[in-house]
KEMIMI-207952 format. One record per residue: residue number from 1; residue in one letter; x, y, z of N, C-alpha, C in turn. Coordinates in steps of 0.02 Angstrom, whole numbers, plus 50000, padded with zeros to 5 digits. Each point is the difference from the previous one (the first is absolute). Layout:
  num  residu  n_east  n_north   n_up  ca_east  ca_north  ca_up  c_east  c_north   c_up
  NUM       A       X        Y      Z        X         Y      Z       X        Y      Z
...
***
This chain:
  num  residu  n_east  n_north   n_up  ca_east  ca_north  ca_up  c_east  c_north   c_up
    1       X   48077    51717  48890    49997     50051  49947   50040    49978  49939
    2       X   49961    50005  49944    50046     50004  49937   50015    50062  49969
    3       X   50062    50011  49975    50021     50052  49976   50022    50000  49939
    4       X   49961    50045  49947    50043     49971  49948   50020    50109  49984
    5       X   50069    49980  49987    50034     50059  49938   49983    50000  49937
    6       X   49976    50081  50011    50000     50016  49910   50060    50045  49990
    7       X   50008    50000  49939    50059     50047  49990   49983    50090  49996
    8       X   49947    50005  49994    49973     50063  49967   49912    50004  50049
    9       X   49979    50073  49988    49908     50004  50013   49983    49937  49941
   10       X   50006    50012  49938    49974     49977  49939   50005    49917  50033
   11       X   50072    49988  50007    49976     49899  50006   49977    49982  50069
   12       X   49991    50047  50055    49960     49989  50042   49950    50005  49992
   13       X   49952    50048  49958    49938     50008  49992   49977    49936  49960
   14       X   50014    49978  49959    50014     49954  49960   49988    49916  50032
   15       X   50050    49986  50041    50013     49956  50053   49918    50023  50051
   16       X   49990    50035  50037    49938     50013  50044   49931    49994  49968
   17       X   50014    49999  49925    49936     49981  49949   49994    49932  50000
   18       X   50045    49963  49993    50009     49924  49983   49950    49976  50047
   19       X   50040    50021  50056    49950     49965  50067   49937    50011  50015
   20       X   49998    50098  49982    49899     50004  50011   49986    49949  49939
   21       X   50021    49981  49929    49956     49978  49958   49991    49926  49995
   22       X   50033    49977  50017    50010     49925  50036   49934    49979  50049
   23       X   49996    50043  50029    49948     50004  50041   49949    50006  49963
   24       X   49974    50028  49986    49943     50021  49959   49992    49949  49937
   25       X   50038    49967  49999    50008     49968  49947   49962    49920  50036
   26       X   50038    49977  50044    49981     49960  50048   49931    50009  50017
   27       X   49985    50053  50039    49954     50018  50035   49942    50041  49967
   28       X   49980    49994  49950    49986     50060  49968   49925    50051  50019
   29       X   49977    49962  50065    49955     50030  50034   50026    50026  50078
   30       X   50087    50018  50000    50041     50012  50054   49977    50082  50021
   31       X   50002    50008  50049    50019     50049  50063   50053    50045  50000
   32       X   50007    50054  49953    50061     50019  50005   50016    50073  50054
   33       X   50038    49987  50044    50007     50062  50040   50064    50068  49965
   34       X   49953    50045  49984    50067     50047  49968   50019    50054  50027
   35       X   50044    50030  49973    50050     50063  50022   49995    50043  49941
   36       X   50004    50069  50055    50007     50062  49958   50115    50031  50010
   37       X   49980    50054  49983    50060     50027  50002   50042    49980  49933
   38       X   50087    50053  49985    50016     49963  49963   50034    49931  49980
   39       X   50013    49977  50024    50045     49932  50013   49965    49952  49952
   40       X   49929    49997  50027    49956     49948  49952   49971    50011  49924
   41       X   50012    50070  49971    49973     50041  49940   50039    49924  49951
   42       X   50074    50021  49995    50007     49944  49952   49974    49926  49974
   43       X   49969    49963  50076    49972     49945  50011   49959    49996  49977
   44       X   49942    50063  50010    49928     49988  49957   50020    50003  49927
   45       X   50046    50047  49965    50008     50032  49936   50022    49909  49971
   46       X   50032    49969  50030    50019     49903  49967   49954    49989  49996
   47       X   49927    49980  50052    49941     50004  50011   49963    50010  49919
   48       X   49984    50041  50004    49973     50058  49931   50017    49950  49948
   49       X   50071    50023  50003    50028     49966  49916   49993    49922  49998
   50       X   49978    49972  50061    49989     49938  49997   49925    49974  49980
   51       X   49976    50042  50028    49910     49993  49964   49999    50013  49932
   52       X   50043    50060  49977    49987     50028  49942   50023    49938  49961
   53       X   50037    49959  50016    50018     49969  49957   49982    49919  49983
   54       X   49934    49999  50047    49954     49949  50009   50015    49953  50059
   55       X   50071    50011  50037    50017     49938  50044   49993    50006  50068
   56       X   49944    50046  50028    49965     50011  50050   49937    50015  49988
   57       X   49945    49981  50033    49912     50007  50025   50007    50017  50059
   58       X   49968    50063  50024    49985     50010  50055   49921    50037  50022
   59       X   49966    49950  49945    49923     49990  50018   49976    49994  50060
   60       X   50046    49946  50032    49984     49962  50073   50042    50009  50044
   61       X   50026    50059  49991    50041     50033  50067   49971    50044  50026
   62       X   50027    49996  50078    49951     50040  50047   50053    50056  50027
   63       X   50006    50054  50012    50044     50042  50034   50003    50026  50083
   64       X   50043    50005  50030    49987     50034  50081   50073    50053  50006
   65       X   49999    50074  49992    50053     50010  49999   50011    50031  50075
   66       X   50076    49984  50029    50020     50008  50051   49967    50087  50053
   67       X   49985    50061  49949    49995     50039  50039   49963    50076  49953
   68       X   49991    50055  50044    49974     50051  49969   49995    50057  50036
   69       X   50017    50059  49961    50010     50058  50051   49936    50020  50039
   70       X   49994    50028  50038    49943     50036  50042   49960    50060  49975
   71       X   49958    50010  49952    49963     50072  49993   50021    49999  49920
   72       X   50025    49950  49966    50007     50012  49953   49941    49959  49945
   73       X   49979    50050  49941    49941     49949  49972   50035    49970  49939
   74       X   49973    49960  49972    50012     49945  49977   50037    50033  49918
   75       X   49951    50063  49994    50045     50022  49922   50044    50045  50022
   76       X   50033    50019  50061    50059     50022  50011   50072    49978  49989
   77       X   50026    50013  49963    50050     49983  49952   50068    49972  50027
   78       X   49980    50015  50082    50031     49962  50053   49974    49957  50033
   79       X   49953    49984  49996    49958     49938  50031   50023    49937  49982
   80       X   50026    49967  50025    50026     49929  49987   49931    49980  49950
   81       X   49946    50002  50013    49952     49979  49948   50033    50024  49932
   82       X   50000    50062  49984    50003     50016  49946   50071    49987  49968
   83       X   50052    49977  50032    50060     49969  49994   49985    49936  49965
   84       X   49969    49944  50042    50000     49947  49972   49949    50016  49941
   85       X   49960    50025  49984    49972     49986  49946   50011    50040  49923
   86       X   50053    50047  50022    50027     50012  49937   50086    49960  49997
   87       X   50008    49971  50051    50061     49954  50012   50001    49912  49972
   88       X   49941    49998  50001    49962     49909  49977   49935    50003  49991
   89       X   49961    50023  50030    49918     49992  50026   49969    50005  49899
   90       X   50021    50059  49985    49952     50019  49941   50052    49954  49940
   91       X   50050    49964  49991    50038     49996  49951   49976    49906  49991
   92       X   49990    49979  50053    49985     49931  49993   49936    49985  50021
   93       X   49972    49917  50006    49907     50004  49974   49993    49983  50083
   94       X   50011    50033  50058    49984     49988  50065   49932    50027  49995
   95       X   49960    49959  50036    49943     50036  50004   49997    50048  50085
   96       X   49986    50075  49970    50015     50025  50062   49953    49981  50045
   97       X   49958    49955  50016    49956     50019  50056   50035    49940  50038
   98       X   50036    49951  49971    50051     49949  50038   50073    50065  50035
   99       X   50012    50069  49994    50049     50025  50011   49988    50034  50075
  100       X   50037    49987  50028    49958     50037  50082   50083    50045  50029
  101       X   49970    50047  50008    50060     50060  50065   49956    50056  50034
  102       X   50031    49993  50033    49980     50046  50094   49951    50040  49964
  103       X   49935    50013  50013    49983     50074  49987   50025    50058  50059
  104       X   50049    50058  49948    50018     50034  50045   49971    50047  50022
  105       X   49938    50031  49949    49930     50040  50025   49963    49984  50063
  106       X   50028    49943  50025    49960     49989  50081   50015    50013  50055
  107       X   49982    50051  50026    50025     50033  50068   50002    49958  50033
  108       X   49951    49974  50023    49982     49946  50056   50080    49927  49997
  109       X   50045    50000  50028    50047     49946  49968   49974    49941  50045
  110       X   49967    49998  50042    49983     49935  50046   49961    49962  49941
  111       X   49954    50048  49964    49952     49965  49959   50022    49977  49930
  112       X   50043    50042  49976    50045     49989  49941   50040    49939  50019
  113       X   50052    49995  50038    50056     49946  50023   49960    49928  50018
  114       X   49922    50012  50028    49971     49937  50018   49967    49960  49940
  115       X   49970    50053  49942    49986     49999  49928   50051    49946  49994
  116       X   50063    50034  49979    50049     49977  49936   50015    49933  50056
  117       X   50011    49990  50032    50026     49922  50049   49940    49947  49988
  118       X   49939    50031  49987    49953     49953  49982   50023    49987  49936
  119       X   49989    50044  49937    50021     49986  49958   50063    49959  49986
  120       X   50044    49987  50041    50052     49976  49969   49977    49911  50045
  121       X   49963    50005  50042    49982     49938  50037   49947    49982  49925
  122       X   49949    50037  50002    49959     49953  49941   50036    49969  49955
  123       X   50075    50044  49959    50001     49958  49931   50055    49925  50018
  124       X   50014    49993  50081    50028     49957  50009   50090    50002  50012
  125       X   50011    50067  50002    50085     50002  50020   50018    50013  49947
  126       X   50058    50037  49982    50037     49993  49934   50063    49948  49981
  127       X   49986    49998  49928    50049     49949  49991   50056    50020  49978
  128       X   50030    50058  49977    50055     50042  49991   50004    50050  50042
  129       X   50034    50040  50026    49996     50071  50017   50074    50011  49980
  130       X   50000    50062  49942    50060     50046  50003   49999    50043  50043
  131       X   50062    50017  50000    50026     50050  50059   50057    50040  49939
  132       X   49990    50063  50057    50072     50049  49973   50041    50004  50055
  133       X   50032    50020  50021    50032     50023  50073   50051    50067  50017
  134       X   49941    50041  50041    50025     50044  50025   50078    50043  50016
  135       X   50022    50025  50008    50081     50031  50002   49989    49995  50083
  136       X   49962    49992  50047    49977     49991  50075   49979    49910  50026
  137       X   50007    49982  49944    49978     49934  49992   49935    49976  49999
  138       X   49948    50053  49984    49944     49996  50010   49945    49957  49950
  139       X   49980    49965  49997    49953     49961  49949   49932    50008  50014
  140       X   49953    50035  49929    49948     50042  50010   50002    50043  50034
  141       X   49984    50013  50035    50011     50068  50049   50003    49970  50069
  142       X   50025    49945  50004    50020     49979  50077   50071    50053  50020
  143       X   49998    50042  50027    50059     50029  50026   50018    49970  50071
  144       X   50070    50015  50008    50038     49991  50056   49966    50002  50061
  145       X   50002    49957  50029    49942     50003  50071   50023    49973  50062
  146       X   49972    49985  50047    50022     49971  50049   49972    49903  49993
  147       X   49935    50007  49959    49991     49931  49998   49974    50003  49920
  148       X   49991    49943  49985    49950     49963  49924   49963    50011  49997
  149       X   49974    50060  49983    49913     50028  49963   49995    49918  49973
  150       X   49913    49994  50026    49973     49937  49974   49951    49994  49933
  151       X   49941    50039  50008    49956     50011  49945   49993    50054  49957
  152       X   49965    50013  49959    49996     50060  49968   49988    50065  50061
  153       X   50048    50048  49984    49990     50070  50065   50019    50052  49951
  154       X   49979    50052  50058    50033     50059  49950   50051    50028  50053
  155       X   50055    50012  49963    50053     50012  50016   50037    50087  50002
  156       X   50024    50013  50050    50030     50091  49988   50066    49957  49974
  157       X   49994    50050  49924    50087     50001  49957   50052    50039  50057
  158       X   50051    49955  49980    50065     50012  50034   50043    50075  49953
  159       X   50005    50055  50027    50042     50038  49965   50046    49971  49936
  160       X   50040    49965  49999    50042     49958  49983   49945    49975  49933
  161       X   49936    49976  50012    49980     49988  49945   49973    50045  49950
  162       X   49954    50051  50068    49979     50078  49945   50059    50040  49951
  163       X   50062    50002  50028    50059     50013  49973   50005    49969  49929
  164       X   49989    49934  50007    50037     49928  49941   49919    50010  49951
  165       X   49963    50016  50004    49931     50023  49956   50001    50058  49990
  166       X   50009    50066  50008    50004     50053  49997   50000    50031  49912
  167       X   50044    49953  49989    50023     49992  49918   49949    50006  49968
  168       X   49941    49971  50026    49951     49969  49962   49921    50063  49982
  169       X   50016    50063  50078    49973     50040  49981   50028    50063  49993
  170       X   49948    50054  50002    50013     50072  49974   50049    50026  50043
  171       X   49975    49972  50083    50032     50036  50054   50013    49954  50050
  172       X   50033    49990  50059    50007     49945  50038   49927    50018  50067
  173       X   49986    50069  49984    49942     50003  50028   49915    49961  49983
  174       X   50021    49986  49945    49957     49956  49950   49988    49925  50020
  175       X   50063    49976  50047    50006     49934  49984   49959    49979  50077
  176       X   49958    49946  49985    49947     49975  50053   50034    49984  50070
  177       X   49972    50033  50031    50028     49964  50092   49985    49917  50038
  178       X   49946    49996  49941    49960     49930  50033   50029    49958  49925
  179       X   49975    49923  50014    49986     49962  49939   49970    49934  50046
  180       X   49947    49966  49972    49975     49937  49995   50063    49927  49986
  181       X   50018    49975  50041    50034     49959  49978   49987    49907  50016
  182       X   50017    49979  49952    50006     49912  50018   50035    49970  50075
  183       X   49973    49978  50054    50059     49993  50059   50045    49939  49979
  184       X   50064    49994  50021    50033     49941  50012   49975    49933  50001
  185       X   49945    49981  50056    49985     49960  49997   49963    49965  49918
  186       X   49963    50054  50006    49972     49980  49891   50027    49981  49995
  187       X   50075    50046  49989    50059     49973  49940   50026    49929  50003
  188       X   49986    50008  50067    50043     49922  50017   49966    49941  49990
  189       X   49934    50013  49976    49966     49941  50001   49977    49998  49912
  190       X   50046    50029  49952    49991     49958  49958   50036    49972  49988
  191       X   49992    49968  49939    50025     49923  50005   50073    50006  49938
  192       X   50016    50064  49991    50030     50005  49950   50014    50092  50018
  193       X   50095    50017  50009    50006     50038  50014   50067    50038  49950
  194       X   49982    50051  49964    50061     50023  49937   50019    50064  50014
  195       X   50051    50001  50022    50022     50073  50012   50051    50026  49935
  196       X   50003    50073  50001    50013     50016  49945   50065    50060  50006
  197       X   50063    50012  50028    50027     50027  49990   50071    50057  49980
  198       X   49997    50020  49982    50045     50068  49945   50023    50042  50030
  199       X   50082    50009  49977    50017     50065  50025   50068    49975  50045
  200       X   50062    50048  49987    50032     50014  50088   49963    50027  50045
  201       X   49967    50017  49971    49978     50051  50071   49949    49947  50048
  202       X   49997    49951  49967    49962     49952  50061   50034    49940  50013
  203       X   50058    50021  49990    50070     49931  50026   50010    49990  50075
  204       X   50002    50074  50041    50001     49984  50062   49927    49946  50032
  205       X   49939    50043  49975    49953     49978  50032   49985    49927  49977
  206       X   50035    49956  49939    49974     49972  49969   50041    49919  50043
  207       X   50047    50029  50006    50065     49959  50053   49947    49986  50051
  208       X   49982    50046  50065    49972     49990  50039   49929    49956  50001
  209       X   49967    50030  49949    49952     49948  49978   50013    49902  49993
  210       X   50063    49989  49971    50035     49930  50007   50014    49995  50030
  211       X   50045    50032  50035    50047     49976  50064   49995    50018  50058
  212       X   49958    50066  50006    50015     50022  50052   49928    49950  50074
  213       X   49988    50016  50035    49967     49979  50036   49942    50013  49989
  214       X   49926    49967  50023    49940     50015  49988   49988    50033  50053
  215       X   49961    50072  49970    49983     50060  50065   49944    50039  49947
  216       X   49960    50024  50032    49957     50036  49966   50023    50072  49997
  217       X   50059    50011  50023    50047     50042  49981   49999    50033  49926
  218       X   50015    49929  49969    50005     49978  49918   49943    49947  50013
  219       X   49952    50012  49963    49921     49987  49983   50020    49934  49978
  220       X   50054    50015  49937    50002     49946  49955   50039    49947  50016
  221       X   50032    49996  50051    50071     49932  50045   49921    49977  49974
  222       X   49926    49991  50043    49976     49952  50019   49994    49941  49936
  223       X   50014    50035  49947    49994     49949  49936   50059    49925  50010
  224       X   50042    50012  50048    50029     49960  50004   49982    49925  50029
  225       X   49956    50014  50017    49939     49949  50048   49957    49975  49960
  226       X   49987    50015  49934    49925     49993  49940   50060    49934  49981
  227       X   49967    49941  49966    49997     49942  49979   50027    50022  49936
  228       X   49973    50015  49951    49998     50022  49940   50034    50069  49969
  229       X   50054    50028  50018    50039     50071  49988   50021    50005  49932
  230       X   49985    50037  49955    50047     49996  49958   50024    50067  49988
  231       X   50065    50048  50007    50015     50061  49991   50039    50013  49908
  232       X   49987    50039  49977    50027     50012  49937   50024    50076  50004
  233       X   50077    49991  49986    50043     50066  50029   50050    50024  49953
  234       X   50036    50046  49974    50028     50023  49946   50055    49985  50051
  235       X   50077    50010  49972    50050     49992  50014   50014    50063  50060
  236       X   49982    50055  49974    50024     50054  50041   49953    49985  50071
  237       X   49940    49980  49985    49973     49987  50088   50011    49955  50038
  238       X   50030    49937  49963    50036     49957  50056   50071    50013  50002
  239       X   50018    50061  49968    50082     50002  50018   50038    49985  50063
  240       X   49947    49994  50058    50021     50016  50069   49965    49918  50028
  241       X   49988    49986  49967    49954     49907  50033   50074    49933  49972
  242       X   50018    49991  50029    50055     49953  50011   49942    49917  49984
  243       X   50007    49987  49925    49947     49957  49987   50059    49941  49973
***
C-alpha cells in the first residue's frame, strides 16, 4: 500500500485527481471504476476544472461504478445514477452510453448482478477503481461478513450504514434496505486501486484497514493483498495509523 497525506479535503481531493488523470491521460481509452458518496465529490469537482481547462479528454473513457440502491430510479435524486451525473457525468464530454451502474429498477437481482458481471467481463476489467471507505470498513456496499462477497450481489444494508445515509433523505424510513453492489473479488482484480479517505471519524476504521488484520470483518483489510494500493487520507484520518 501507498499512502500518501494531504493536509486538508481540498489537497486530498486534489492529490486523488492527479492519479485518476494520469491515468486517463496514459490510457485514454481506460476503465474507470467509480464511487459515489461524499469523500469523492471533491475528486470529480479537480476532474471538471481539469477538462474545463483543456488538460483532460474523456471521449474514450469508459465508466463501471461500484454500486446502486435497490428500487431506486435513475432520476431519483438519490440514486447513485443521478449523483454521478450531476457530480461529473453531465460537466465533462463522457459519452454516456460508455457510463454503466446497477440498474436498481430490477427486481429480479440474479438477473441484474449476472447483467452487470458480464458487463464488467466484456469491457475487460478495470483499470482504476476508486473507492471511498465506509465508517464499518465497508467498500461499495461490501459490509462486514463472515467471508469476501465475490461478484456483483445484492446486499441487505447494515443498520450502521442506513444510519450513516439517512442524511441524505427526508426520513431514515426512506433510506433503501437493499443495494446492488461491486463484490470484492471485482475490486480486486483491477489493476489499479485509489482509495479516498476524510475525516476523524474514520481514523479508527482507517488504522484497521492498514494495520489491522485481513478479515472480512473490515471488507477493506483485503486491499492489503491488491498489488497496486494507493490510499489518499487527510491528516485527521490517519491520526491513528502509525505511518
Amino acid at each position: 500500500m501507498k499512502v500518501l497525506k494531504a493536509k486538508d479535503y481540498q489537497e486530498l481531493s486534489r492529490k486523488a485527481a492527479n492519479v485518476i488523470a494520469a491515468q486517463v491521460i496514459m490510457k485514454p481509452n481506460c476503465v474507470l471504476g467509480l464511487a459515489t458518496g461524499s469523500s469523492p465529490i471533491g475528486t470529480y469537482k479537480q476532474l471538471i476544472e481539469r477538462y474545463e481547462m483543456g488538460d483532460l479528454d474523456f471521449s474514450g473513457v469508459s465508466t463501471i461504478n461500484l454500486d446502486e440502491y435497490k428500487g431506486l430510479t435513475r432520476d431519483n435524486d438519490q440514486s447513485y445514477y443521478y449523483f454521478m451525473y450531476n457530480n461529473l457525468f453531465k460537466h465533462v464530454n463522457i459519452d454516456l452510453a460508455r457510463t454503466n451502474i446497477p440498474d436498481g429498477t430490477e427486481p429480479d437481482s440474479d438477473k441484474e448482478c449476472a447483467r452487470y458481471n458480464k458487463v464488467i467481463a466484456d469491457m475487460g476489467g478495470i483499470d482504476l477503481q476508486l473507492l471511498g471507505l465506509g465508517h464499518n470498513g465497508h467498500i461499495g456496499f461490501n459490509e462486514p461478513a463472515d467471508d469476501f462477497a465475490t461478484l456483483t450481489h445484492c446486499v441487505d444494508l447494515q443498520e450502521s450504514t442506513i444510519e450513516a445515509n439517512k442524511r441524505f433523505f427526508a426520513s431514515i424510513d426512506d433510506v433503501p434496505r437493499q443495494a446492488y453492489t461491486m463484490g470484492i473479488q471485482t475490486i480486486m482484480q483491477a489493476r489499479k486501486v485509489l482509495m479516498v479517505v476524510s475525516g476523524a471519524d474514520k481514523a479508527d476504521i482507517l488504522d484497521k484497514v492498514i494495520n489491522g488484520p485481513v478479515t472480512p470483518q473490515v471488507p477493506a483489510s483485503i486491499l492489503q493483498m491488491h498489488p497496486d494500493v494507493t490510499i489518499v487520507a487527510d491528516e485527521a484520518a490517519l491520526a491513528k495509523c502509525n505511518l
